[in-house]
C-alpha positions as CSV (number, residue, x, y, z in Angstrom):
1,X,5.8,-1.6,-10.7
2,X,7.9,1.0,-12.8
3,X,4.6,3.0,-13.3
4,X,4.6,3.1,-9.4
5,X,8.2,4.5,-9.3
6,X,7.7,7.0,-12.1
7,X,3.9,8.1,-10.0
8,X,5.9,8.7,-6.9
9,X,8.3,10.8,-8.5
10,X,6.1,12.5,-10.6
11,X,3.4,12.7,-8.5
12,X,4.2,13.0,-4.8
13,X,6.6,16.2,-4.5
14,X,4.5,18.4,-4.3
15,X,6.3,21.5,-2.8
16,X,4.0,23.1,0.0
17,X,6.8,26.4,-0.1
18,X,6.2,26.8,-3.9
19,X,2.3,27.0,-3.3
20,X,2.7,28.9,-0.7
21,X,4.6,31.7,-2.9
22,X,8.9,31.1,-1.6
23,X,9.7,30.1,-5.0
24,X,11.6,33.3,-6.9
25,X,11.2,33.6,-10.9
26,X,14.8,32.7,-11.0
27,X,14.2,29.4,-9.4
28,X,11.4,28.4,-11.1
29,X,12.1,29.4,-14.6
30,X,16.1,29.3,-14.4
31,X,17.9,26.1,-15.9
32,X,19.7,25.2,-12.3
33,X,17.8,26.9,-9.9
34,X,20.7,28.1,-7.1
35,X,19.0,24.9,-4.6
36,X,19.1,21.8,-5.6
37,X,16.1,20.9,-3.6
38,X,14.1,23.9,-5.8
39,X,15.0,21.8,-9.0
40,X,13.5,18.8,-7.5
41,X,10.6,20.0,-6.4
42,X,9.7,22.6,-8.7
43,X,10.7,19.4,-11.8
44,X,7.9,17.5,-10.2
45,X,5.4,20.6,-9.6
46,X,5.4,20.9,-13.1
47,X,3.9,17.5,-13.8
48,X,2.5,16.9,-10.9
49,X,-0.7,18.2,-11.8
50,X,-1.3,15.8,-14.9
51,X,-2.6,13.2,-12.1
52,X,-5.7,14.7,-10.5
53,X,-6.4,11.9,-8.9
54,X,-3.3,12.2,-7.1
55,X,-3.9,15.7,-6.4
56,X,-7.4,14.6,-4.2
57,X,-5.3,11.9,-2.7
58,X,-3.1,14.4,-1.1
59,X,-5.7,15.9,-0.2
60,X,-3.7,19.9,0.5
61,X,-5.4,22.0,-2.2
62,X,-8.7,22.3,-1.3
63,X,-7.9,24.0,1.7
64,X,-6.1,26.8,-0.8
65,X,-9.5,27.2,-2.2
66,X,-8.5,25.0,-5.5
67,X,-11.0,22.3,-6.7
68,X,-11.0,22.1,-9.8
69,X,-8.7,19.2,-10.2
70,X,-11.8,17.1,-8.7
71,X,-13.5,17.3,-11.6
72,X,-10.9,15.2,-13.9
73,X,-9.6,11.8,-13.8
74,X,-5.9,10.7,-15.0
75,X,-5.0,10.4,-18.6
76,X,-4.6,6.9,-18.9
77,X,-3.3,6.9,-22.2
78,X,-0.1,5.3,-23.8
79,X,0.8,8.6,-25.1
80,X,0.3,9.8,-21.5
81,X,3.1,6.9,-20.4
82,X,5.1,7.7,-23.5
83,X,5.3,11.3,-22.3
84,X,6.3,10.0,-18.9
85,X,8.9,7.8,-19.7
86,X,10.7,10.2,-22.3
87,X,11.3,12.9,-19.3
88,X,13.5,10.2,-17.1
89,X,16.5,10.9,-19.1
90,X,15.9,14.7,-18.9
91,X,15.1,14.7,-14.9
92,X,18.3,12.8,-14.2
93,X,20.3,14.7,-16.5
94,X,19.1,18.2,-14.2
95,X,20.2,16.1,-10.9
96,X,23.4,15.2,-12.0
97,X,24.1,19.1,-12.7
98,X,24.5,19.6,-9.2
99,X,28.0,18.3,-7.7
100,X,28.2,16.5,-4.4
101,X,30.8,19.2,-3.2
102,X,28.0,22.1,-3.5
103,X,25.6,20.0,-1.3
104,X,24.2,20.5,2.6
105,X,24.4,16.6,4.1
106,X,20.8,16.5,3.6
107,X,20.9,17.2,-0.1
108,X,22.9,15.2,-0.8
109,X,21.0,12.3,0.9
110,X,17.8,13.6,-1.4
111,X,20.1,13.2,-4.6
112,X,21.4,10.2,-3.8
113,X,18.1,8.8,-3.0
114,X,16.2,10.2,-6.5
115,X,19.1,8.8,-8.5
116,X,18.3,5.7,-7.1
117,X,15.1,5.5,-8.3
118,X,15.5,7.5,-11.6
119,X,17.9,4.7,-12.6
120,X,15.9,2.4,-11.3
121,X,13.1,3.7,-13.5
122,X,15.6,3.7,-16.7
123,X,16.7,0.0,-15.7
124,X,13.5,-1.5,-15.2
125,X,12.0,-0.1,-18.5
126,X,12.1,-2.8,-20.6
127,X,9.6,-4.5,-18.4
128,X,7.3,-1.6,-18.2
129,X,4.3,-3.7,-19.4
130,X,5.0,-6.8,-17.8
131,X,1.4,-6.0,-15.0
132,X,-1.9,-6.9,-14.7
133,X,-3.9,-3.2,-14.8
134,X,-6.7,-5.0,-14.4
135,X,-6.8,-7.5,-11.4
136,X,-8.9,-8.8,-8.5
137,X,-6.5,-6.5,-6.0
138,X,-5.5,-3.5,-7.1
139,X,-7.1,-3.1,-10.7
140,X,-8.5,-0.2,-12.2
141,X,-12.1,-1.4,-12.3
142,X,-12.1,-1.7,-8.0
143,X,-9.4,1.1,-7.8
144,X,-11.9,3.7,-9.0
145,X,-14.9,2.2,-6.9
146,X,-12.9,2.6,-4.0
147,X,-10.7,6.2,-4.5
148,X,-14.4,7.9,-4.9
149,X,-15.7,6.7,-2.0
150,X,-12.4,6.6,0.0
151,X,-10.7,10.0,-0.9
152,X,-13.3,12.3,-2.8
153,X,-14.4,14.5,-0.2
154,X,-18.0,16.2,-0.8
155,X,-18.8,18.7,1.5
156,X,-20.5,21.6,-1.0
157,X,-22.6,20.6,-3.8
158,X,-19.3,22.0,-5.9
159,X,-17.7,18.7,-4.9
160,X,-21.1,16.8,-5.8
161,X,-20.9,18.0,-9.0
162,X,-17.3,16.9,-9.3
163,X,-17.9,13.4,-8.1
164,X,-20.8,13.2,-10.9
165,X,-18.0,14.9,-13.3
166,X,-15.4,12.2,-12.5
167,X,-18.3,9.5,-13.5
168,X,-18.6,10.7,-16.8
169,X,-15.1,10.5,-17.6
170,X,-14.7,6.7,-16.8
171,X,-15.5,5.5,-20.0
172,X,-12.8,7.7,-21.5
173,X,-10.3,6.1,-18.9
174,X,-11.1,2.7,-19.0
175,X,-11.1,3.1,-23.2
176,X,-7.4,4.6,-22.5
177,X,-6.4,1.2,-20.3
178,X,-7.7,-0.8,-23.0
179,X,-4.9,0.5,-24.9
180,X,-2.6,-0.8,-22.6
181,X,-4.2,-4.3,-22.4
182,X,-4.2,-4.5,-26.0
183,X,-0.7,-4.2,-25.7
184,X,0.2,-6.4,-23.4
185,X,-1.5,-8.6,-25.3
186,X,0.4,-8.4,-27.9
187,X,3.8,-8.8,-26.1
188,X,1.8,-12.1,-25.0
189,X,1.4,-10.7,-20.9
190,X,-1.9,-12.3,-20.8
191,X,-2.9,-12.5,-16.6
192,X,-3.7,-15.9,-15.6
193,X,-7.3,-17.4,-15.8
194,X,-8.1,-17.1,-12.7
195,X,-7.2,-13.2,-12.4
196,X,-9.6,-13.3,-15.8
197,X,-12.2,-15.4,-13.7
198,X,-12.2,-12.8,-10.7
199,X,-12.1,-9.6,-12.6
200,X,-15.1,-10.7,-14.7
201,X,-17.3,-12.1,-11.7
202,X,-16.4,-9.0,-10.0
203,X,-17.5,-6.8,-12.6
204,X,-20.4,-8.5,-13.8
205,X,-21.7,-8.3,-10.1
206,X,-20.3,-4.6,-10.0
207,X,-22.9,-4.0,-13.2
208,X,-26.0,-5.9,-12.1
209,X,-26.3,-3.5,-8.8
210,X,-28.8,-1.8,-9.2
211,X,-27.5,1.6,-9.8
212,X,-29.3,3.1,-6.5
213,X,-27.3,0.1,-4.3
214,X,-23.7,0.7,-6.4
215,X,-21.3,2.1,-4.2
216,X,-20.9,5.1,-6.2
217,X,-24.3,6.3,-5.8
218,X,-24.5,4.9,-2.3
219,X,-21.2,6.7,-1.4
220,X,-22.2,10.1,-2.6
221,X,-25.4,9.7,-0.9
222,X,-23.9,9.3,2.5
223,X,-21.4,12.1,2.3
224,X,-24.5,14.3,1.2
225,X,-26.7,13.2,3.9
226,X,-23.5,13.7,6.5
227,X,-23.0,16.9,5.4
228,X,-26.5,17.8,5.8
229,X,-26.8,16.2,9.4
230,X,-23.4,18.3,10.5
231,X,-25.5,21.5,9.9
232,X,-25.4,22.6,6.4
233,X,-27.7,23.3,4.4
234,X,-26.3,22.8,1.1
235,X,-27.9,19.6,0.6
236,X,-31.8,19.6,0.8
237,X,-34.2,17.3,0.0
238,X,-34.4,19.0,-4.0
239,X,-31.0,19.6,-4.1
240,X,-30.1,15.7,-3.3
241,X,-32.9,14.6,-5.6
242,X,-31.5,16.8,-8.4
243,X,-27.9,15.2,-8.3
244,X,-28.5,12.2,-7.6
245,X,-30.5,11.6,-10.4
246,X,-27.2,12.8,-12.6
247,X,-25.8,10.2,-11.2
248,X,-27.6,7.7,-12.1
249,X,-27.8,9.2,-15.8
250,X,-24.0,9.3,-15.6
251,X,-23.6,5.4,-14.2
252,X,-26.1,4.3,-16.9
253,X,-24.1,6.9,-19.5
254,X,-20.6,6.1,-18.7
255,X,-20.0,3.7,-15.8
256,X,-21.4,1.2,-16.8
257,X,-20.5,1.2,-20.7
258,X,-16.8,1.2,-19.2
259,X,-17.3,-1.7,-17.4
260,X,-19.3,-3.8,-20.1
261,X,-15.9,-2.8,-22.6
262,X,-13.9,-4.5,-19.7
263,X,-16.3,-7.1,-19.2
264,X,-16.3,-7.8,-23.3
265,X,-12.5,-7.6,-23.8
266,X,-11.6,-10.2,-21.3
267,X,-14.6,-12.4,-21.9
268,X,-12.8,-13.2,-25.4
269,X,-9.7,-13.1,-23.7
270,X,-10.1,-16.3,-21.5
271,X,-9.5,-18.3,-23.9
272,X,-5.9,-17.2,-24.4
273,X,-4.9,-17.6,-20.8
274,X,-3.5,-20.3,-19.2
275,X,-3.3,-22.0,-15.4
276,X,0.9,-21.0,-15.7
277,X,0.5,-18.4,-12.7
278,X,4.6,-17.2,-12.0
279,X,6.4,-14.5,-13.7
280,X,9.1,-17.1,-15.2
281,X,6.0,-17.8,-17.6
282,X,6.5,-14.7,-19.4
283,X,8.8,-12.9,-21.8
284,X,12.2,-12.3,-20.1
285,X,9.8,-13.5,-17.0
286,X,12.7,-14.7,-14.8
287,X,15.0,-10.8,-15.8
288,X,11.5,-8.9,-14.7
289,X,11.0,-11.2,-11.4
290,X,14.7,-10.2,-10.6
291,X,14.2,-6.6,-11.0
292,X,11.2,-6.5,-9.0
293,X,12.9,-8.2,-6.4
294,X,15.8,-5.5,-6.4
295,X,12.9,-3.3,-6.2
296,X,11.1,-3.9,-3.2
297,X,13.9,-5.7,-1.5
298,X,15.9,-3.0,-1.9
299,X,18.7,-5.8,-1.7
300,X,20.1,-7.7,-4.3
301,X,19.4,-10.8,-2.9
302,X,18.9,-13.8,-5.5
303,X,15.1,-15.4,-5.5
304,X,17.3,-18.5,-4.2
305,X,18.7,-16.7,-1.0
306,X,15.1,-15.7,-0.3
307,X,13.4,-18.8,-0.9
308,X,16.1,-20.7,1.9
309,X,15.9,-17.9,4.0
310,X,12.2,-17.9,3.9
311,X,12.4,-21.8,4.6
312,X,14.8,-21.6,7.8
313,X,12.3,-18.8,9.2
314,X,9.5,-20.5,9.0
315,X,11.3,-23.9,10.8
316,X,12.4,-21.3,13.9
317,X,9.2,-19.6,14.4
318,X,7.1,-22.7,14.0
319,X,9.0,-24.1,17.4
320,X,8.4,-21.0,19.4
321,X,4.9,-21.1,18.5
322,X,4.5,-24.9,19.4
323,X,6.6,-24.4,22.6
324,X,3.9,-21.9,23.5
325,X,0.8,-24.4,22.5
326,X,2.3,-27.0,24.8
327,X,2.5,-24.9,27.5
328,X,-1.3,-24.1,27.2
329,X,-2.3,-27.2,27.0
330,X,-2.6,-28.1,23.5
331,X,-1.1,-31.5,21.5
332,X,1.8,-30.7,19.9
333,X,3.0,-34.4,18.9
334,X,1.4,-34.5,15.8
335,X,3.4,-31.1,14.4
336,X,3.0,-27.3,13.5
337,X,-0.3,-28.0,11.5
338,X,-2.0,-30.7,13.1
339,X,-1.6,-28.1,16.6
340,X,-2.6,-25.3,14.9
341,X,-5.6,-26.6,13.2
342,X,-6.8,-27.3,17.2
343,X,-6.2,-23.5,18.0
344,X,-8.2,-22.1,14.9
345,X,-11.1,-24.6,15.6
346,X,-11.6,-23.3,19.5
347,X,-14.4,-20.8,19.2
348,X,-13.3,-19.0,22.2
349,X,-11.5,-16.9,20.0
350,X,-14.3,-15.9,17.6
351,X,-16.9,-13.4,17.3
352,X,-20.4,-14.0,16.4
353,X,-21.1,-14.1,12.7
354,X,-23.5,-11.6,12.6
355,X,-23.4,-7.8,11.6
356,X,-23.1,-6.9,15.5
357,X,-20.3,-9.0,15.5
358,X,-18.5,-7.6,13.0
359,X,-19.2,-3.9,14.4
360,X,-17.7,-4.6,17.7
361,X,-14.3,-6.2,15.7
362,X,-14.6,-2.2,14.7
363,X,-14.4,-1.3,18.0
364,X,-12.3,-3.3,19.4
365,X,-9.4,-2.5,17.0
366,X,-9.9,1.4,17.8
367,X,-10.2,0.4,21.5
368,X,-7.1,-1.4,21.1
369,X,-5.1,1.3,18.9
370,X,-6.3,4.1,21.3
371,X,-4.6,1.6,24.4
372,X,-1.0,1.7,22.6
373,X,-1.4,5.0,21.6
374,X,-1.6,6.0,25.1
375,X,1.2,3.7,26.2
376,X,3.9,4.4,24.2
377,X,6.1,7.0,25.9
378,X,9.7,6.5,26.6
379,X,9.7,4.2,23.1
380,X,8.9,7.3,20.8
381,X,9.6,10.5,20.9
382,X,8.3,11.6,17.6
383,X,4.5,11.1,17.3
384,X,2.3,12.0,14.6
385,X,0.2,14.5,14.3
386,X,-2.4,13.0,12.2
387,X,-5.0,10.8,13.9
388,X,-6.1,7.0,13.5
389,X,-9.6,6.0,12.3
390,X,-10.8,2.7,11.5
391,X,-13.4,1.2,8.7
392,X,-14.3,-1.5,6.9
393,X,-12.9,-2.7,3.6
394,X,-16.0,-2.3,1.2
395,X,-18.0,-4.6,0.9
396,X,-18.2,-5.4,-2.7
397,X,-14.4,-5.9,-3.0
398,X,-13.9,-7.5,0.6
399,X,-13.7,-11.1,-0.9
400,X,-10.5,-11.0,-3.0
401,X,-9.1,-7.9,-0.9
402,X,-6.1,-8.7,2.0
403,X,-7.0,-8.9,5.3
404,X,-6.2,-5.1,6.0
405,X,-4.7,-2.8,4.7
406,X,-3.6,1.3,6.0
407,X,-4.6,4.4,3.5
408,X,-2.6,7.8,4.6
409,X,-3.8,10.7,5.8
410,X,-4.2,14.1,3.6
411,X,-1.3,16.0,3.7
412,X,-2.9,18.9,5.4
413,X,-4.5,16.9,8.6
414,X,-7.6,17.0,7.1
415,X,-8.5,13.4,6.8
416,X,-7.1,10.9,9.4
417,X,-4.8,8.0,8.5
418,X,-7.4,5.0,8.0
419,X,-7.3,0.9,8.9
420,X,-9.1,-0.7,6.5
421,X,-9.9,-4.2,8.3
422,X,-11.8,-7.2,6.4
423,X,-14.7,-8.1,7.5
424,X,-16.1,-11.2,4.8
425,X,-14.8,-14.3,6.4
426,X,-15.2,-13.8,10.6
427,X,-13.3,-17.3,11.0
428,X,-10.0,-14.9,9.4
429,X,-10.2,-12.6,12.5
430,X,-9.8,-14.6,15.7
431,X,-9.1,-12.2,18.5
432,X,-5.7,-13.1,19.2
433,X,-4.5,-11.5,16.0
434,X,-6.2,-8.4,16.5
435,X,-3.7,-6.9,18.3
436,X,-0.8,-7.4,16.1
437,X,-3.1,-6.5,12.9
438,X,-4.0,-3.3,14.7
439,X,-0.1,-2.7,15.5
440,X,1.0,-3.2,12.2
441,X,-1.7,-1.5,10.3
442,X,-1.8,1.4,12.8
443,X,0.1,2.3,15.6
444,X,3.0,2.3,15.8
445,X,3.5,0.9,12.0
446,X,2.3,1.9,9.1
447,X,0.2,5.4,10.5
448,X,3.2,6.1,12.7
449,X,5.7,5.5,9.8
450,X,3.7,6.9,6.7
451,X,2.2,10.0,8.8
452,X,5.8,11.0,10.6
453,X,7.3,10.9,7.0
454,X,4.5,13.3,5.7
455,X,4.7,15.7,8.6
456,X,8.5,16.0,8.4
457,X,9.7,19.3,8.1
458,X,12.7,20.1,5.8
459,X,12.9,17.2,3.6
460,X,11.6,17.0,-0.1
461,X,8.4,15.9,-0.1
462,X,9.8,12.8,-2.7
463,X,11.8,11.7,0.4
464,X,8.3,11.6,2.9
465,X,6.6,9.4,1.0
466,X,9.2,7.3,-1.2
467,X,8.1,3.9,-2.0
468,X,10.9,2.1,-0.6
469,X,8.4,-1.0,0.1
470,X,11.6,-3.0,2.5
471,X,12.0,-0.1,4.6
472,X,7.7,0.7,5.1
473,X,6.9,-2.6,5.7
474,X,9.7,-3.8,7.0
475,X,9.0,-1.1,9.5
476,X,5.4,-2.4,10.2
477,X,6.5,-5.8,10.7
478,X,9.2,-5.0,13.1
479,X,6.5,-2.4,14.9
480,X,4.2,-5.9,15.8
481,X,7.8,-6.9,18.1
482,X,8.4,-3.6,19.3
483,X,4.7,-3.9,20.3
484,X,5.5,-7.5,22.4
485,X,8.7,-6.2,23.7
486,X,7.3,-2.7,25.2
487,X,4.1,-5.5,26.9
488,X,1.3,-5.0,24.7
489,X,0.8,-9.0,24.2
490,X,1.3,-10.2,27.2
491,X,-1.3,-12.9,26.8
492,X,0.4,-15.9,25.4
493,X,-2.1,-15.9,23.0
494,X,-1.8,-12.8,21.3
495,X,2.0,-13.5,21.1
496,X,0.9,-16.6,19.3
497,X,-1.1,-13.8,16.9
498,X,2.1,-11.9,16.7
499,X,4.5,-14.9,15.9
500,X,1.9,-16.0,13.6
501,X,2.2,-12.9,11.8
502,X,5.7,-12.6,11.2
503,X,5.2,-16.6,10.4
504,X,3.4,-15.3,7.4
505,X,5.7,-13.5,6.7
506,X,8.4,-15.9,6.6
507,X,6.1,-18.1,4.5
508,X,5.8,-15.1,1.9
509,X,9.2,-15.4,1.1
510,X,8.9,-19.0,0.0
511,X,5.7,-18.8,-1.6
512,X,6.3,-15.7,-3.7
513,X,9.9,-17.2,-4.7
514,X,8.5,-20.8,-5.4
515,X,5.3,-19.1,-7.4
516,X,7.7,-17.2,-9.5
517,X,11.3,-18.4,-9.8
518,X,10.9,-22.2,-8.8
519,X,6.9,-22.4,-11.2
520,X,4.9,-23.6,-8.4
521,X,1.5,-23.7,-9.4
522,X,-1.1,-21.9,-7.6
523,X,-2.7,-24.3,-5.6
524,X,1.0,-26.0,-5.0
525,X,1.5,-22.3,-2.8
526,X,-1.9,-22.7,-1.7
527,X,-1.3,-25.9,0.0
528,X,2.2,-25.1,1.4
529,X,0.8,-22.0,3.3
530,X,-2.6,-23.4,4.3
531,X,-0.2,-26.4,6.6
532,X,2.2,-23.7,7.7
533,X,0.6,-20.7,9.1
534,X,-2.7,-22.1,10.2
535,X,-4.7,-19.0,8.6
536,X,-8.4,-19.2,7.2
537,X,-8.4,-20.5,3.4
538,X,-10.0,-18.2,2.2
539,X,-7.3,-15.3,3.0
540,X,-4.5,-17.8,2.2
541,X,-6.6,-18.2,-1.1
542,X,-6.6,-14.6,-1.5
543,X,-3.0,-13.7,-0.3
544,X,-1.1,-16.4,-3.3
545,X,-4.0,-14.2,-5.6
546,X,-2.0,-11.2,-4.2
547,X,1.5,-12.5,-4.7
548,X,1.1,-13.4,-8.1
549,X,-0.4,-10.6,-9.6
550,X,2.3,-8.5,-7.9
551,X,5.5,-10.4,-7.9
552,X,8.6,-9.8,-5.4
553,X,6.3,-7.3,-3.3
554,X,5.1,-9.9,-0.5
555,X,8.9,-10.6,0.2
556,X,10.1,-6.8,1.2
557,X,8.3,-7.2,4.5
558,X,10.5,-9.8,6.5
559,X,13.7,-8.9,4.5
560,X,13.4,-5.3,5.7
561,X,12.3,-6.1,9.4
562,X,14.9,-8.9,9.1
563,X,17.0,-5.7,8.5
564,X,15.9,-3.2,10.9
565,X,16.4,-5.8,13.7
566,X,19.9,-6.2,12.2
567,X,20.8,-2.6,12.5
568,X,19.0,-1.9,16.0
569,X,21.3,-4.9,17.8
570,X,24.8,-3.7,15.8
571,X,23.6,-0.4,17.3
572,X,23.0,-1.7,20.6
573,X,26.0,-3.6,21.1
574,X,28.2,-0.7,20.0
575,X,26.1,2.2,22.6
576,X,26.0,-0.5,25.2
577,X,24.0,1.7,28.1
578,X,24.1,4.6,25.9
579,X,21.7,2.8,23.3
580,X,18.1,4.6,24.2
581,X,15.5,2.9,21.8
582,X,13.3,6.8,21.3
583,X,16.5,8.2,19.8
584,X,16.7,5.0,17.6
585,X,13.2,5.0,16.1
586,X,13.6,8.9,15.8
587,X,16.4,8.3,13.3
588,X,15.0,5.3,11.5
589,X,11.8,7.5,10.9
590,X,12.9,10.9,10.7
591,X,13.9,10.6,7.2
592,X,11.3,9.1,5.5
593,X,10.9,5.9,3.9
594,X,14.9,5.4,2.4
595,X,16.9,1.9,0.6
596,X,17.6,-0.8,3.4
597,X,21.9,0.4,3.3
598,X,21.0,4.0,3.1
599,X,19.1,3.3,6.3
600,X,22.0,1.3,8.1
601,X,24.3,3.9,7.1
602,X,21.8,6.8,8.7
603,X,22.1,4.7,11.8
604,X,25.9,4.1,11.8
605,X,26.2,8.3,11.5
606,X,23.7,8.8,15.0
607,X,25.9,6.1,16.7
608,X,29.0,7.4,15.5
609,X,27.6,11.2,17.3
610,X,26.1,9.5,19.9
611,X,29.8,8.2,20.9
């Protein structure tokens, strides 16, 4: 988590004017530069280019005619964190040198908001180890699989030979994140066995592809052969044969070696781990679950006050979705699970198991996301510029990965925002939840949120894409009711899809809380959300995997919708007929991704002009 804070800051201001050639000497080299938004971004243009990987994820340089940072993967190093950590103090220190009183509004907004997650950062440092690098979710050893084929663009054979460059440096990295394991280790933050379990069944698989299958090679393949069916002719037949055969020297060289170093170290690791899955289980476990609930909750809501609220959510939405089951038809005496277990088991609502099938689920999501794009005036005036695509997760991490999940677009326009929908278990996509998946996922959450934020003109580019989880997801979760309220689900149905979501939701909060504050045991959080949000086992199975290698995260979504919906009546009643819901979602998104009370306070100012 704190490496997440400190990657944002370091990683995502990136300042397009500086690049572009408006920074003066003085402000670059002088101690305070005479803006305080050229110290920001000129502090984290300076380090922003130890993480190349970030650099391709933003995808703006190339177009400037750079590409040289394609060709490197991050220093994964302790040293590398060391370095990181040590410059907190110093950043925070050059913030503080500039007084409120010398400040536009807006500045001071942007100081306010970077102190809060610089002392954050400093806060939270003691539990800097306490993570699972290497997990069945978000790990480094599916991470990398997925950022080459995702994000490495390869339209010259330059960017061939960069992809094959970036292969022959994972040994080095994944030898650096051993480091870190070892560490962790030692500090006894061993992941539970069954995050030991996946990784190595992942991997193992992951090394017995044949290299010519392995999505590396496979990935490079098709962005060759696109290339060459758009109408260049970069990539003949020779040319193909020539790198793809350094591919496959640099998978056997390096890949490969990486992974067996992976699949070695936590092979004699197993033994050491144990079926305790919650963070209470570790040193100063129940101080690092608090802090990460601070973190993504932006609130400082106790893991008690979740876990009840969590339970009374779940009791209200249960009845309106029974309610609606009775009215179509279905039994409802026997309770919430005994109904819902009748919905999920009528095939009406499935599509065929079969590769067709799951191609016209593809379809059907862009079909639907094109609909709402289209039908969304008078409840948005802001729009994104940035377009909507989506895809299939991957197939070789598809089994432990969520059931979608939303990748942004470059910063330049030139790759569109991207749903990533999964495809392995078709009983986990019945097609009354496609609609508030797509909504969420797409339009108008996350790709309206994330891409508005990006495109925003006159804000740091920290405050675009802040990782104030609460406010972001919060935001996609109150986007599925904005959805049902504006007459996007007016099948009773789909609203059943919609209240199931925000169901989940609900159940997050007590499963994440009872996982980590109140030692349930896996299967005991298992069980409790199988009987009370009627989803597929094996994404329930997946999502507790989720929750517990990333504690506190899975609750930010309903406290921060929770939130929004708070702020939008308190607005409401005080406009009366001057409330106009545009103008509201233009101030909630207009200034990026902020804390849940900054947010309410940004509100409270429109109201206050708008009276």
């Amino acid at each position: 988590m704190i490496k997440k804070i400190i990657k944002w800051l370091v990683l995502s201001i990136l300042l397009l004017a500086f690049l572009a050639g408006a920074f003066v000497a003085h402000e670059w080299y002088a101690k305070k530069p005479l803006r305080f938004k050229s110290y920001v971004d000129r502090t984290m243009v300076k380090m922003a280019f130890d993480s190349p990987e970030t650099l391709t994820s933003l995808g703006f340089l190339e177009s400037l005619g750079f590409n040289s940072h394609n060709a490197e993967l991050d220093d994964a190093s302790l040293a590398k964190d060391d370095e990181m950590f040590a410059l907190l103090p110093e950043i925070r220190q050059g913030v503080l040198q500039y007084d409120d009183s010398e400040l536009d509004k807006s500045d001071q907004m942007s100081k306010e908001i970077a102190l809060y997650l610089l002392d954050f950062a400093v806060d939270a440092t003691e539990f800097r180890y306490h993570s699972y690098p290497v997990n069945q979710l978000f790990g480094i050893q599916n991470g990398f699989p997925s950022f080459m084929d995702a994000q490495h663009q390869v339209n010259s054979v330059e960017d061939a030979n960069n992809y094959i460059s970036r292969l022959n440096q994972v040994k080095r990295k994944f030898s650096q994140s051993l480091e870190g394991l070892k560490l962790r280790e030692e500090k006894n933050i061993i992941p539970p066995r069954f995050v030991i379990d996946r990784v190595l069944d992942e991997m193992t698989t992951f090394v017995a592809t044949p290299i010519n299958e392995n999505i590396l090679y496979t990935s490079l393949q098709d962005k060759m052969n696109k290339a060459a069916e758009s109408g260049s002719a970069v990539f003949d037949d020779q040319t193909q044969a020539k790198i793809l055969a350094d591919v496959e020297n640099a998978m056997t060289e390096s890949v490969h070696p990486a992974y067996q170093l992976f699949i070695d170290y936590f092979s004699a690791l197993r033994d050491k781990a144990t079926t305790d899955d919650g963070f209470w289980k570790l040193p100063n476990g129940d101080k690092a679950y608090a802090s990460s609930l601070k973190f993504f909750t932006t609130t400082n809501y106790t893991a008690d006050f979740i876990h009840q609220t969590g339970l009374n959510e779940v009791a209200r939405i249960q009845g309106e979705i029974l309610t609606i089951l009775n009215s179509e038809g279905f039994d409802t005496s026997l309770g919430f699970s005994t109904a819902i277990e009748a919905l999920k088991a009528d095939e009406r609502f499935y599509y065929p198991d079969t590769d067709e099938g799951r191609e016209q689920i593809l379809a059907d999501y862009q079909t639907i996301l094109d609909e709402i794009d289209q039908g969304l005036d008078g409840a948005f005036n802001i729009r994104p510029k940035a377009g909507m695509k989506v895809r299939r997760i991957p197939e070789f991490k598809e089994k432990t990965a969520p059931g979608a999940y939303y990748q942004q677009p470059a910063i330049d326009g030139s790759r569109p925002g991207l749903f990533f929908a999964n495809l392995y278990d078709i009983k986990a996509t019945p097609k009354y939840s496609m609609r508030t998946l797509a909504y969420h996922e797409g339009i108008p959450g996350h790709h309206f949120q994330i891409a508005i934020g990006m495109e925003a003109e006159g804000l740091p580019l920290f405050r675009r894409m802040s990782p104030f989880t609460a406010y972001t997801e919060g935001w996609a979760l109150y986007a599925e009711q904005v959805a049902w309220e504006l007459g996007f689900q007016n099948d009773p149905y789909d609203n059943i899809g919609r209240l199931q979501a925000e169901l989940f939701r609900a159940v997050r909060l007590v499963v994440d809380t009872g996982i980590h504050h109140k030692r349930w045991t896996r299967e005991e959080a298992i069980d409790y959300m199988l009987k009370n949000t009627g989803m597929a086992e094996s994404d329930v199975t997946s999502e507790i995997e989720r929750y517990i290698v990333m504690p506190g995260q899975a609750t930010a979504y309903k406290v921060g919708m929770m939130k929004i919906l708070e702020i939008r009546q308190n607005a409401k009643q005080t406009l009366g007929d001057k409330f106009d819901l545009a103008e509201f979602h233009d101030v909630v998104l207009k200034n990026g991704a902020v804390p849940l009370d900054i947010l309410a306070r940004i509100v409270d100012d429109y109201v206050k002009s708008k009276q």
